[in-house]
ROSE-4610 file (N, C-alpha, C; in Angstrom, 1 decimal, always signed):
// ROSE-4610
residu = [X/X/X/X/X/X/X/X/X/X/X/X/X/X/X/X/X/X/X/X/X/X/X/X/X/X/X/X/X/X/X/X/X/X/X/X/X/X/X/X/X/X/X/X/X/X/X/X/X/X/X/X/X/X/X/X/X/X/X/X/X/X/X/X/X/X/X/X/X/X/X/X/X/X/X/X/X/X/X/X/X/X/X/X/X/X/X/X/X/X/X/X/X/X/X/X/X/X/X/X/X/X/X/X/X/X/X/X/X/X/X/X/X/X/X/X/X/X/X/X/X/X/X/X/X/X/X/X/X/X/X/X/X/X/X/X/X/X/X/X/X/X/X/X/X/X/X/X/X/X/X/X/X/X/X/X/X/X/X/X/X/X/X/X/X/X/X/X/X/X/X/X/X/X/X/X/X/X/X/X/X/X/X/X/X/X/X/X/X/X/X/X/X/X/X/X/X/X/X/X/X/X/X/X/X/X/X/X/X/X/X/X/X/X/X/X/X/X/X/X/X/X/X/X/X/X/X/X/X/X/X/X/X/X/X/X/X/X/X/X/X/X/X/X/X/X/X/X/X/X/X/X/X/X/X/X/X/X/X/X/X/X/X/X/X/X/X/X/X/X/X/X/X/X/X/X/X/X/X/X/X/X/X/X/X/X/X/X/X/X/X/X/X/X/X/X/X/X/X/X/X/X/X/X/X/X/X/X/X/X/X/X/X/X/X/X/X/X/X/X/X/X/X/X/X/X/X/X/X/X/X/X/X/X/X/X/X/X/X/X/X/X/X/X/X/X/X/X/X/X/X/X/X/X/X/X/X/X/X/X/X/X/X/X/X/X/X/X/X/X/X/X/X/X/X/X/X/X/X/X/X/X/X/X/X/X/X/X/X/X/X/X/X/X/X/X/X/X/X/X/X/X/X/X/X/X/X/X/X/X/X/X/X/X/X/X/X/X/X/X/X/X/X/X/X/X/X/X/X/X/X/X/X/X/X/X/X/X/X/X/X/X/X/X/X/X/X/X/X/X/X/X/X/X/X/X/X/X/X/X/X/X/X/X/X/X/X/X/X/X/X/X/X/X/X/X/X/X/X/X/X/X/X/X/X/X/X/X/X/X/X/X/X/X/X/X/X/X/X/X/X/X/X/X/X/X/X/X/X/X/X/X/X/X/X/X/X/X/X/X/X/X/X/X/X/X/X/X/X/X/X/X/X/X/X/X/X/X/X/X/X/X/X/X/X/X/X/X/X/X/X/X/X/X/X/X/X/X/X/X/X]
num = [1/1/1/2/2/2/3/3/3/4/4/4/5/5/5/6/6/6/7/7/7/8/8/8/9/9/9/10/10/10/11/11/11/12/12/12/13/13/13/14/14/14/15/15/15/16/16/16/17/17/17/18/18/18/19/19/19/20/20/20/21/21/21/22/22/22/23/23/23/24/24/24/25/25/25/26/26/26/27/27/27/28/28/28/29/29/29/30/30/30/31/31/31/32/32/32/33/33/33/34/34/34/35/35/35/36/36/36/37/37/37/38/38/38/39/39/39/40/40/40/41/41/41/42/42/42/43/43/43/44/44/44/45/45/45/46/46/46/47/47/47/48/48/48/49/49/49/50/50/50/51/51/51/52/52/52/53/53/53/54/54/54/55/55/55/56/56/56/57/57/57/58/58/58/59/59/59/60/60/60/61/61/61/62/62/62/63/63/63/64/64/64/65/65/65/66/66/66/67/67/67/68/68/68/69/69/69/70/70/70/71/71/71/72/72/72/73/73/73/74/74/74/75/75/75/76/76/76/77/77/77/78/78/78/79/79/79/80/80/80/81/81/81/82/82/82/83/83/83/84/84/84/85/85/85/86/86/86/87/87/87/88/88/88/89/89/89/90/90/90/91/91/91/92/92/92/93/93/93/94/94/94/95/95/95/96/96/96/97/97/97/98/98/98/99/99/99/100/100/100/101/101/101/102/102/102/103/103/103/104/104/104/105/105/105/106/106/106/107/107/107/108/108/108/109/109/109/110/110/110/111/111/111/112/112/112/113/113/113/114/114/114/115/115/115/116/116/116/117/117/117/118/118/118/119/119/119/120/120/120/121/121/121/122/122/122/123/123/123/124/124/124/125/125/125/126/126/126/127/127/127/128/128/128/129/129/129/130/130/130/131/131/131/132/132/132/133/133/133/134/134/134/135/135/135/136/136/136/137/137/137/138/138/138/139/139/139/140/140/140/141/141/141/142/142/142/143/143/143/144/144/144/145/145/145/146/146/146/147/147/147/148/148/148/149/149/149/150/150/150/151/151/151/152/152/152/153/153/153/154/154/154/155/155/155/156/156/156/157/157/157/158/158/158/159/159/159/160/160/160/161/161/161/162/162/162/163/163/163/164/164/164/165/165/165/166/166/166/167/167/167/168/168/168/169/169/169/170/170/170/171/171/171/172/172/172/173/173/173/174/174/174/175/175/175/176/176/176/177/177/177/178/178/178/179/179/179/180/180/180/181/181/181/182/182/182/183/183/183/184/184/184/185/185/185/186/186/186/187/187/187]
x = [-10.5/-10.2/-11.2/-11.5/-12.5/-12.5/-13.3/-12.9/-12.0/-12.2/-11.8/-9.9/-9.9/-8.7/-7.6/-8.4/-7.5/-7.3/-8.4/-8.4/-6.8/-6.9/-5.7/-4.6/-4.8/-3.4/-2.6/-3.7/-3.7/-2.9/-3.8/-3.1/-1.5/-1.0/+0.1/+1.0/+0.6/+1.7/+1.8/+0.7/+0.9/+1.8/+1.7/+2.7/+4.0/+4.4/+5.5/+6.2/+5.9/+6.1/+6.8/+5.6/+5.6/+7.3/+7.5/+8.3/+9.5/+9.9/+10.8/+10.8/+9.6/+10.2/+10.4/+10.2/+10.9/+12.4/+12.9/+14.3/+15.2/+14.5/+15.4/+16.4/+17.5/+19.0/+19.2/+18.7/+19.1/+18.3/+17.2/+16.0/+17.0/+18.0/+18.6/+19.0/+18.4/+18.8/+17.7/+16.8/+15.3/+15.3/+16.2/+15.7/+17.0/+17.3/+17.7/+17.4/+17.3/+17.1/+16.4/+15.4/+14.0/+14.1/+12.9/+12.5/+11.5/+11.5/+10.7/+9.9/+10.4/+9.4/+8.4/+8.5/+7.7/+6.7/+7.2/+6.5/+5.7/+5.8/+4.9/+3.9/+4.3/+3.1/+2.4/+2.7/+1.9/+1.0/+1.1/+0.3/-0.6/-0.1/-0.7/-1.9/-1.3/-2.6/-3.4/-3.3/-4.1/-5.2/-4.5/-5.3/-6.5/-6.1/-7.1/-8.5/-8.1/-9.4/-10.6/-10.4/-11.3/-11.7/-11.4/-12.3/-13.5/-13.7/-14.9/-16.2/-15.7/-16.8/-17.6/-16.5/-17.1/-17.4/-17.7/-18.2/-19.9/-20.3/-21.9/-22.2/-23.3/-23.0/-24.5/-24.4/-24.8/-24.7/-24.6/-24.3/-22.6/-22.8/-21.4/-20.3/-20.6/-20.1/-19.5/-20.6/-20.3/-19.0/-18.9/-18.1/-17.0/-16.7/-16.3/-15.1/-15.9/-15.5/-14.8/-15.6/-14.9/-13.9/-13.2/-12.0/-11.3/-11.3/-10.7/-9.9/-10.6/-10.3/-9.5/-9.8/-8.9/-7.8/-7.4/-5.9/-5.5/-6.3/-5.4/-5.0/-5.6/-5.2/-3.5/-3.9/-2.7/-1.8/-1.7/-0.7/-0.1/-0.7/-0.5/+0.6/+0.2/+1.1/+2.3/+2.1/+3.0/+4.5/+3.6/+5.2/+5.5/+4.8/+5.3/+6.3/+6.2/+7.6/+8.2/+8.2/+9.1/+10.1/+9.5/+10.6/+11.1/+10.5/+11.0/+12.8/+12.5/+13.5/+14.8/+14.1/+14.7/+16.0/+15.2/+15.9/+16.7/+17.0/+18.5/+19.5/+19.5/+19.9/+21.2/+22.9/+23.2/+23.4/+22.5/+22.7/+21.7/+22.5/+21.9/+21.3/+22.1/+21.3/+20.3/+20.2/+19.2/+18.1/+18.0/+17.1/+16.8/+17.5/+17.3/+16.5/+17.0/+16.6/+14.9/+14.6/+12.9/+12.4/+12.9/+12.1/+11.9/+12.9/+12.6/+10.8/+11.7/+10.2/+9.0/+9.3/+7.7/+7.2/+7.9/+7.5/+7.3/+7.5/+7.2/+6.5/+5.6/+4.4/+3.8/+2.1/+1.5/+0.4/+0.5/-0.6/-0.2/+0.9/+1.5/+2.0/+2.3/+2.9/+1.6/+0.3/-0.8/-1.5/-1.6/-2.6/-1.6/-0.4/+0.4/+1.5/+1.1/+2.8/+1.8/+1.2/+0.9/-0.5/-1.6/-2.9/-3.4/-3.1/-3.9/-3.4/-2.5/-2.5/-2.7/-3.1/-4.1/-5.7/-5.7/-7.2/-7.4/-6.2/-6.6/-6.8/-6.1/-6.2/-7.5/-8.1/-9.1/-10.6/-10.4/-11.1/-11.6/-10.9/-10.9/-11.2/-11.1/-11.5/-13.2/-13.3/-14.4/-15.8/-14.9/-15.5/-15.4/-14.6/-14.9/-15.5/-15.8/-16.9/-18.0/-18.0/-19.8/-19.9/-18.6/-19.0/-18.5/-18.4/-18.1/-19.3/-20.5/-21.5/-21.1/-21.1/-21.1/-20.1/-18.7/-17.5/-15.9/-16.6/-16.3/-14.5/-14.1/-12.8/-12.0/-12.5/-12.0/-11.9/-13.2/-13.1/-12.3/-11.8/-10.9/-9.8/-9.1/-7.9/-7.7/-8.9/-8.7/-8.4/-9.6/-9.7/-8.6/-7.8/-6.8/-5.7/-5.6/-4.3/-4.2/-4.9/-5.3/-4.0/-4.3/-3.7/-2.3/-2.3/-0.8/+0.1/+0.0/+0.6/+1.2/-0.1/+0.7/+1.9/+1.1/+1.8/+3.2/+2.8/+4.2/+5.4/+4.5/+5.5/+6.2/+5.0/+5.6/+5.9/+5.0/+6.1/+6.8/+6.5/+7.7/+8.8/+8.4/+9.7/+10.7/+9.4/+10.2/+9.2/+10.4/+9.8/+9.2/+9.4/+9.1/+7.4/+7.6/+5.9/+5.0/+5.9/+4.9/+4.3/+5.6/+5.3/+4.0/+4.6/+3.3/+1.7/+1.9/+0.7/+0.1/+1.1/+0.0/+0.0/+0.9/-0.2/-1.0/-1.2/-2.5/-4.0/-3.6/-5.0/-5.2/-3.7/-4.3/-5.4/-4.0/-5.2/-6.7/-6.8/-8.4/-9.1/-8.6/-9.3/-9.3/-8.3/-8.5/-9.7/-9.9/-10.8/-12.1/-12.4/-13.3/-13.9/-13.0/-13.1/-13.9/-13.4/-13.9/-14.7/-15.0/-15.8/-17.1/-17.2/-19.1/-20.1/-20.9/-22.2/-23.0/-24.1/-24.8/-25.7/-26.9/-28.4/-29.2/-29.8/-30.9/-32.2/-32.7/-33.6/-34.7/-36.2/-37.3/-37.8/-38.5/-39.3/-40.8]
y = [+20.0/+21.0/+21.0/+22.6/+21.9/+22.2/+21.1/+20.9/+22.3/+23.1/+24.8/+24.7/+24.3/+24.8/+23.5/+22.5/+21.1/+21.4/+21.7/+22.5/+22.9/+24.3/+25.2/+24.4/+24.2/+23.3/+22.5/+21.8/+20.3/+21.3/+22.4/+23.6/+24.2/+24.6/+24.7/+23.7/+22.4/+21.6/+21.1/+21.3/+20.5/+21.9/+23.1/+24.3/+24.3/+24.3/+24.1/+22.8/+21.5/+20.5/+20.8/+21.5/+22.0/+23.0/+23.8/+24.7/+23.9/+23.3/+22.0/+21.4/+20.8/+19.9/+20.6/+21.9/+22.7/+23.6/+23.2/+23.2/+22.3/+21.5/+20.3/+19.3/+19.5/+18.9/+19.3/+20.5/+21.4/+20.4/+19.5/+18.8/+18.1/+17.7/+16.6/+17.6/+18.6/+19.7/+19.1/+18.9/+18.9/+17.3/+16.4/+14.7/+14.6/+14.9/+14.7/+15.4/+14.8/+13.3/+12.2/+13.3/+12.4/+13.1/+12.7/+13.2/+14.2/+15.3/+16.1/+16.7/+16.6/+17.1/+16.3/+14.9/+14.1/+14.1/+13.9/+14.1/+15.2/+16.4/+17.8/+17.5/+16.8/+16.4/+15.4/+14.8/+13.3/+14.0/+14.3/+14.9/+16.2/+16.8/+17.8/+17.0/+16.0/+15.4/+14.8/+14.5/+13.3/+14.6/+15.7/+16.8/+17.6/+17.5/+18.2/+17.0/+16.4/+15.3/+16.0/+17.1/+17.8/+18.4/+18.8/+19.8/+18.8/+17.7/+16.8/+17.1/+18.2/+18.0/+19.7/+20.8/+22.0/+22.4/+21.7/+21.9/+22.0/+22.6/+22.0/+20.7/+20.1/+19.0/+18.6/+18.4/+18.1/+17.2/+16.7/+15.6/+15.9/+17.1/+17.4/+17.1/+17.8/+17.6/+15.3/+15.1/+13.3/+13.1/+13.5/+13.1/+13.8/+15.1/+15.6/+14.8/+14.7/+14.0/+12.7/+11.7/+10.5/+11.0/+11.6/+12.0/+12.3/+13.0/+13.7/+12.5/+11.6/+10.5/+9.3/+9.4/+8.6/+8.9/+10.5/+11.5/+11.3/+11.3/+11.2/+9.9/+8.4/+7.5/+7.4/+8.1/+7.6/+8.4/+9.9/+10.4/+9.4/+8.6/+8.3/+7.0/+6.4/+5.6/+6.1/+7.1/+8.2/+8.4/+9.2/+9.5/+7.9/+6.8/+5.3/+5.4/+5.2/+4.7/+5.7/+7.1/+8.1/+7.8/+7.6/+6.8/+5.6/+5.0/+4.0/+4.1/+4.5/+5.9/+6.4/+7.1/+7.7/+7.1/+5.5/+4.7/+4.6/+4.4/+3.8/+4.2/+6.2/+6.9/+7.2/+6.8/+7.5/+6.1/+4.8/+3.5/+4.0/+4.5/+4.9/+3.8/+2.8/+1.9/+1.1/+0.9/+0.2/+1.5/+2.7/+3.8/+3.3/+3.3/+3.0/+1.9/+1.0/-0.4/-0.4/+0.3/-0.1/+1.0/+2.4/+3.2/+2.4/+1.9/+0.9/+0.2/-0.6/-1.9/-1.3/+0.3/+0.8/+1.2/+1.7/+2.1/+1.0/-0.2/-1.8/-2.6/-1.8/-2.4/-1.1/-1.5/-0.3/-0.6/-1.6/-1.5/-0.5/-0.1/+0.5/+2.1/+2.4/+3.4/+4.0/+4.0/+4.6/+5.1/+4.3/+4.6/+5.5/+5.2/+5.8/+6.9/+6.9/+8.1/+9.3/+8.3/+9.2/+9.6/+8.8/+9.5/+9.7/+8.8/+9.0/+10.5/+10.7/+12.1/+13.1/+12.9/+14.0/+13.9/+12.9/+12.7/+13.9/+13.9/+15.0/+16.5/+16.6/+18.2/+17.8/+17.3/+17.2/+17.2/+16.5/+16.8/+17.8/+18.1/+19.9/+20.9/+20.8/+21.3/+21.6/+20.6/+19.8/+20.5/+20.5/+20.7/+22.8/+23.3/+24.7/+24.8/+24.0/+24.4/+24.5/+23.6/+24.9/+26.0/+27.0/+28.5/+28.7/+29.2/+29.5/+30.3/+30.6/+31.5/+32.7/+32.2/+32.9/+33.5/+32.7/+33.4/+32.5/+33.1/+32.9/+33.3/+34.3/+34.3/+33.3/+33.4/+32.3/+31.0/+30.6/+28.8/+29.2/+29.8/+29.6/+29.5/+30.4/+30.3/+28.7/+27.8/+26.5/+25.9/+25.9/+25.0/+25.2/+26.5/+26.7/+26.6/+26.8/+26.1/+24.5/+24.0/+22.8/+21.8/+22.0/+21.4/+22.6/+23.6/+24.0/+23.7/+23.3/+21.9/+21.4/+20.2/+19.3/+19.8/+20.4/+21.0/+21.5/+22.3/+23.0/+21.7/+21.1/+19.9/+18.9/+18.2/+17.2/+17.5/+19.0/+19.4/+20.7/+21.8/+22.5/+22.2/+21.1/+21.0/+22.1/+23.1/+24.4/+24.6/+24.1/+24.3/+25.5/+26.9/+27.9/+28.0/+27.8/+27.8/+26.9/+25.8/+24.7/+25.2/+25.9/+26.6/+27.3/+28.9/+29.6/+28.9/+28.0/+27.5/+26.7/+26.3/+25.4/+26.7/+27.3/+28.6/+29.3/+29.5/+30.1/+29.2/+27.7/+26.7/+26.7/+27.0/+26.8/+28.4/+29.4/+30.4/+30.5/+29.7/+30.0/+29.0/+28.0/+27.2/+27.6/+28.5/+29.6/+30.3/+31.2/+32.1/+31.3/+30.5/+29.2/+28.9/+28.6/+28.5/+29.4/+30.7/+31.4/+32.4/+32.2/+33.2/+33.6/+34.5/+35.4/+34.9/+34.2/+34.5/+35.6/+35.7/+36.7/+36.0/+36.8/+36.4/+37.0/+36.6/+37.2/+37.6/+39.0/+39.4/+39.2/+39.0/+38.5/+40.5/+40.6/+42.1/+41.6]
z = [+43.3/+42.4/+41.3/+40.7/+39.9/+38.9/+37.7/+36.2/+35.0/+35.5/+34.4/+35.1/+36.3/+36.9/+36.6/+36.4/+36.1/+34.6/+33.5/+32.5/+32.0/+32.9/+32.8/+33.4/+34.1/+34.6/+33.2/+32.9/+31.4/+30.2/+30.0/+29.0/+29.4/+30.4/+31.0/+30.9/+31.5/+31.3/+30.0/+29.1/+27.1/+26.8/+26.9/+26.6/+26.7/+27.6/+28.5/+27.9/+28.0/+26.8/+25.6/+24.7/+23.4/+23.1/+24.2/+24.9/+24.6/+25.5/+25.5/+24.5/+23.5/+22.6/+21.1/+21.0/+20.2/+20.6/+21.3/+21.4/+20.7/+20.1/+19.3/+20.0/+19.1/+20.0/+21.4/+21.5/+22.8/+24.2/+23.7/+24.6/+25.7/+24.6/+26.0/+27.7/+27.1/+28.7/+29.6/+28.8/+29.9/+30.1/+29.9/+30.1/+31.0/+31.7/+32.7/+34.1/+35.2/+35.8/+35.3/+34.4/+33.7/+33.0/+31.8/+30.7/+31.0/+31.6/+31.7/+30.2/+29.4/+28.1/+28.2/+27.9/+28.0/+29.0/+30.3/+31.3/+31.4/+31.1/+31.0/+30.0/+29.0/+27.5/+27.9/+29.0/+29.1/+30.3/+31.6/+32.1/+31.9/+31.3/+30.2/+29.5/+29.2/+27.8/+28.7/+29.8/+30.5/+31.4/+32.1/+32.4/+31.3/+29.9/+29.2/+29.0/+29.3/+29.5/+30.0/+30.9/+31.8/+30.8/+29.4/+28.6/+28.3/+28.4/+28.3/+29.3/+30.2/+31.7/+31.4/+30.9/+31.1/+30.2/+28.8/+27.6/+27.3/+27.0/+26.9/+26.1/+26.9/+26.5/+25.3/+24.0/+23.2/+22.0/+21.0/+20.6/+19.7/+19.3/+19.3/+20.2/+21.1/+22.7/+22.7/+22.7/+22.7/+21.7/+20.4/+19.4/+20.1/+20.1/+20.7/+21.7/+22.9/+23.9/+24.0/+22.8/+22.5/+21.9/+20.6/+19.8/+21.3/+21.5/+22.9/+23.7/+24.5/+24.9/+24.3/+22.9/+22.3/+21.9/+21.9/+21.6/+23.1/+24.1/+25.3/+25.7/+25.4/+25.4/+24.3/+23.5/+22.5/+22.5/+23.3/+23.8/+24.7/+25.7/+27.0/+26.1/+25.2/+24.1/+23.6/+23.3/+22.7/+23.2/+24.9/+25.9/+26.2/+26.0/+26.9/+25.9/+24.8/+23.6/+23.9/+24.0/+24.1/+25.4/+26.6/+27.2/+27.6/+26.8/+25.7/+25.7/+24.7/+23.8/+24.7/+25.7/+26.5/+27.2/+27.9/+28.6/+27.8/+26.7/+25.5/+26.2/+26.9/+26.8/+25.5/+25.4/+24.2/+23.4/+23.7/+22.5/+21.6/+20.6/+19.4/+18.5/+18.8/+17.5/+17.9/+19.6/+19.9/+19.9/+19.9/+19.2/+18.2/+17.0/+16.1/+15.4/+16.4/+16.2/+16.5/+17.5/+17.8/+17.1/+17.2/+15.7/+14.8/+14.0/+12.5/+12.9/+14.1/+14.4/+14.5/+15.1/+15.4/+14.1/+12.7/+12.0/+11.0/+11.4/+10.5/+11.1/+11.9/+12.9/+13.1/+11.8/+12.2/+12.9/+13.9/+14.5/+15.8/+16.1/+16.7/+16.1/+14.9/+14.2/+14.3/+13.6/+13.3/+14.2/+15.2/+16.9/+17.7/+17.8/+18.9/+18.4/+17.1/+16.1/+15.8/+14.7/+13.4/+13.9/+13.8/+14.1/+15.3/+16.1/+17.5/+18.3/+18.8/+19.4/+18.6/+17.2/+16.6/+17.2/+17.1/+17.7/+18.8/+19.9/+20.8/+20.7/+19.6/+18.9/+18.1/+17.4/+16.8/+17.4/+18.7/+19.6/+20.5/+20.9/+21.5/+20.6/+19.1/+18.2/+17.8/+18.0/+17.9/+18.8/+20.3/+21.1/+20.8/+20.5/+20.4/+19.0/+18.1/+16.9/+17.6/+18.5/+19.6/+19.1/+19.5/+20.0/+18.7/+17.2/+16.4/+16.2/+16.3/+16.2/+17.2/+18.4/+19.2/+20.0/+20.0/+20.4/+19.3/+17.8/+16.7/+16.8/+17.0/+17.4/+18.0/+19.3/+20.2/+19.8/+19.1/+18.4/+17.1/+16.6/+15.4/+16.1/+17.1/+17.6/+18.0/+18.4/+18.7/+17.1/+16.6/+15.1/+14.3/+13.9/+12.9/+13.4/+14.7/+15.8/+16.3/+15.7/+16.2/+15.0/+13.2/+12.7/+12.6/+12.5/+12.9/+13.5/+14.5/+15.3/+14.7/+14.6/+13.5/+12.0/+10.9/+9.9/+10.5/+11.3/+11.8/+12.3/+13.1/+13.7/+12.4/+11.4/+10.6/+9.3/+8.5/+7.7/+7.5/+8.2/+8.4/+9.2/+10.2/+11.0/+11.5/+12.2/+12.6/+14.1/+15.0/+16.2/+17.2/+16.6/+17.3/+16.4/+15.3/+14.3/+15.7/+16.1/+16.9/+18.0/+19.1/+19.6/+19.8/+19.0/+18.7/+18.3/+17.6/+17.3/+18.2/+19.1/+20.5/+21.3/+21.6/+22.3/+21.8/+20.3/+19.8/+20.5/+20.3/+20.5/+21.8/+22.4/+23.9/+25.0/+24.1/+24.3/+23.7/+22.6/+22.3/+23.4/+23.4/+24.6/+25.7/+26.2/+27.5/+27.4/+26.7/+26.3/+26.2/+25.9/+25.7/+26.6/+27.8/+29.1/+30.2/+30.4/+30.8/+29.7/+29.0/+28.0/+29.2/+28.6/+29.4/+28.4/+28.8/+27.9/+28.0/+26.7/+26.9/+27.2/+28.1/+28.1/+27.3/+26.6/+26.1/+26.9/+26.9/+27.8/+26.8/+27.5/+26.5/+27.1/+26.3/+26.5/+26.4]
């Protein structure tokens, strides 16, 4: 398969995720048999890895690429505690019990909560400030959808904002993807 199509695949299943995990309370629909939210965000995250291969590659591109890899490692952290979580299923306090511990162990809270799956939005970001000269539209849809996400996720705390805003980033990184370049003809 090749790198643009695993791409879209990686954007599809982080959507669809996003989808699911702005349903709120309503989520416990999609975790059974399994946690399918999770599951769609985790292979989702581990698929956009491929934006590392069809990017041009320059020293941007490297930084780029490393951020990128370290948001997908810490996603991959991310969904493990999530079903974590999951397993409890309705022992609330033993939920409770390991939230507390993860949030009183930051060697764990910071890499796998709070900063590291930013890294992966930050990175893809990263990688479409390339084309900001040149398909300037399209990389903003990544860049200004990138921390909307987040904001929308940790302080509006309004799931359809999250929504929208991971399909805004994921459409610019569509667009991204297949964009046309122009050639420049010499005369």
């Amino acid at each position: 398969m090749k790198p643009k199509s695993i791409c879209l695949i990686g954007l599809l299943f982080f959507v669809v995720s996003y989808i699911m995990f702005s349903q709120g309370s309503k989520l416990a629909y999609f975790q059974k048999p399994i946690d399918f939210a999770h599951w769609f965000n985790l292979i989702g995250a581990v698929l956009l890895l491929s934006f590392n291969k069809v990017f041009p590659k320059n020293k941007w591109n490297t930084l780029a690429s490393f951020l990128t890899a370290l948001g997908v490692i810490a996603h991959i952290g991310l969904c493990t505690i999530d079903f974590i979580m999951w397993s409890f299923e309705n022992d609330d306090n033993a939920r409770m019990k390991l939230s507390e511990h993860i949030s009183n162990t930051p060697s764990i809270l910071y890499p796998f909560i709070i900063i590291g799956p930013s890294l992966l939005f930050i990175g893809l970001a990263v990688h479409a400030s390339n084309f900001i000269k040149t398909h300037t539209l399209k990389a903003l849809l990544v860049i200004l959808g990138a921390p909307a996400v987040g904001f929308s996720f940790f302080i509006l705390k309004n799931g359809v904002c999250m929504v929208l805003s991971c399909m805004l980033f994921s459409l610019g990184l569509t667009l991204l993807l297949y964009r046309k370049e122009t050639v420049k003809q010499e005369i």
